[in-house]
C-alpha positions as CSV (number, residue, x, y, z in Angstrom):
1,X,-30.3,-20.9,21.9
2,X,-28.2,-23.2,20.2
3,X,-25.9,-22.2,17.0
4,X,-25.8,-25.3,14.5
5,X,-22.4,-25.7,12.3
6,X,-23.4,-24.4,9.2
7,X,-24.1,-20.9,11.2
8,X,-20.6,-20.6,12.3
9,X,-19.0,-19.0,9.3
10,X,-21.6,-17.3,8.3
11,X,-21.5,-15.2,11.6
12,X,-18.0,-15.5,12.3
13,X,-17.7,-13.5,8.6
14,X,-20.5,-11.3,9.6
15,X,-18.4,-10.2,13.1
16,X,-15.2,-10.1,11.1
17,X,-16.2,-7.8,8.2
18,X,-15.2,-4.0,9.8
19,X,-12.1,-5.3,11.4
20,X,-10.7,-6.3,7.6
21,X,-11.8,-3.2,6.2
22,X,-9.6,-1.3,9.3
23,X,-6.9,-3.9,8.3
24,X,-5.1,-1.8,5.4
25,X,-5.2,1.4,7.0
26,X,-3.8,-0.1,10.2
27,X,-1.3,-1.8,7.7
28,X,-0.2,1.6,6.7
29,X,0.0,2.9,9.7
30,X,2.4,0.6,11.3
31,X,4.3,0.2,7.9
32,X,4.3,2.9,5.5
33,X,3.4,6.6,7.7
34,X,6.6,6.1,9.5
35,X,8.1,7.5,6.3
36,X,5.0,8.5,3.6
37,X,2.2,10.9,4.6
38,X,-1.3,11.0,2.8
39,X,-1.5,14.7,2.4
40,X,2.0,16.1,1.2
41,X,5.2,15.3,1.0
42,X,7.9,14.8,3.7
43,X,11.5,15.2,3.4
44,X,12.2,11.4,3.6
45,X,9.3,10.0,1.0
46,X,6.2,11.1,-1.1
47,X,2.7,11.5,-0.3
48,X,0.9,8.2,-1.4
49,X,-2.4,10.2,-1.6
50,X,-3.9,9.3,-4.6
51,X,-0.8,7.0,-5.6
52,X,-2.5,4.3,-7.1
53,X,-3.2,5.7,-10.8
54,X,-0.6,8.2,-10.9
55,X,2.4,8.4,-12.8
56,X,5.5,6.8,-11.1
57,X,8.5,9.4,-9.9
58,X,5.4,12.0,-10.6
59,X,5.3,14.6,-8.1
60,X,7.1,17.6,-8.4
61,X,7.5,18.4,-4.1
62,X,9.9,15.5,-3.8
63,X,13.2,14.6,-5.2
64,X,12.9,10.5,-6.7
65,X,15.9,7.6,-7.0
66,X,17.3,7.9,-10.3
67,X,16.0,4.1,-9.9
68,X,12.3,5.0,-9.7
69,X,13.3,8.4,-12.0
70,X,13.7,5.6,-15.0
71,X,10.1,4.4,-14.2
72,X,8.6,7.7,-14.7
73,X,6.6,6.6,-17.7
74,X,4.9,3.9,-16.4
75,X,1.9,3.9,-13.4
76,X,1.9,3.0,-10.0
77,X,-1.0,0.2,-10.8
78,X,-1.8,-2.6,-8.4
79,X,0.9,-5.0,-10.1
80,X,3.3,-2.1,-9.8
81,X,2.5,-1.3,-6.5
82,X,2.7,-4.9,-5.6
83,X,5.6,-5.7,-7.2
84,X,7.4,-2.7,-5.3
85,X,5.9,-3.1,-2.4
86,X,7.1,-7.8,-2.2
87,X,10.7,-6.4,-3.0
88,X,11.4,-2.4,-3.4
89,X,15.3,-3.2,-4.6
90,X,13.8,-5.8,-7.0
91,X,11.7,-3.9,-8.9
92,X,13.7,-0.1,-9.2
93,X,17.6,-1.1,-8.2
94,X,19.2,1.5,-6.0
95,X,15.9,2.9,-5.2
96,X,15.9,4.7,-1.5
97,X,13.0,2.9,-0.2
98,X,13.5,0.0,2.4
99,X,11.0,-2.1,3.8
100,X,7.4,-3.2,2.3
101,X,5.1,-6.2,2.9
102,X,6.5,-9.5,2.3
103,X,3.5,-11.1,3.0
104,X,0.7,-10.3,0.1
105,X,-2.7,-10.3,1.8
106,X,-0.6,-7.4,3.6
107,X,0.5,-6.0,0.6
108,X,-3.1,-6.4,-1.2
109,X,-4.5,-5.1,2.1
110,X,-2.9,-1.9,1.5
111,X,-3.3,-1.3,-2.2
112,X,-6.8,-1.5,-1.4
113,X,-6.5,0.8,1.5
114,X,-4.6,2.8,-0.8
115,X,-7.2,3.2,-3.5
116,X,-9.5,5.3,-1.2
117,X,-7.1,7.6,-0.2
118,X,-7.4,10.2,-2.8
């Protein structure tokens, strides 16, 4: 059988499909669990289940920056959590966290990833 051009991408998007969806949570993993959990709270960072939509500085198990303490009003929405994650000094100065995803398919990768943890 022979495979013209135009068939290329189609199946080359076809084969690559599951290994995107994988890519946030594997994101996370080598990123973020060092340090957050999804399921409570550890002594070094917050449990980022169900973090998208809540209110920043929010839960009540874990003692916040006073840098992300002066957030507290707003939500961690994707801009926010974009924002934090490209530069975590930028947006809340003198907060604890270190790190993120530079690069922003990464970061986008695990917002999404994010959004189904809840």
């Amino acid at each position: 059988m022979r495979l013209t051009f135009p068939l290329i991408p189609v199946l080359v998007a076809l084969v690559g499909t599951p290994a995107l969806a994988a890519t946030g949570q594997d994101l996370f993993n080598a990123n973020c669990a060092d340090c957050h959990t999804l399921d409570g709270a550890s002594d070094s960072a917050p449990s980022l289940k169900g973090v998208v939509g809540r209110k920043i500085a929010s839960l009540a198990n874990f003692q916040y920056s006073d840098a992300l303490k002066a957030r507290a009003g707003q939500v961690w929405s994707d801009a926010n959590l974009n924002a934090f994650l490209a530069a975590p000094q930028s947006f809340a100065k003198g907060t604890s966290m270190f790190g993120g995803a530079p690069d922003p398919t990464q970061r986008q990768a695990i917002i999404d990833y994010l959004k189904t943890v809840k």
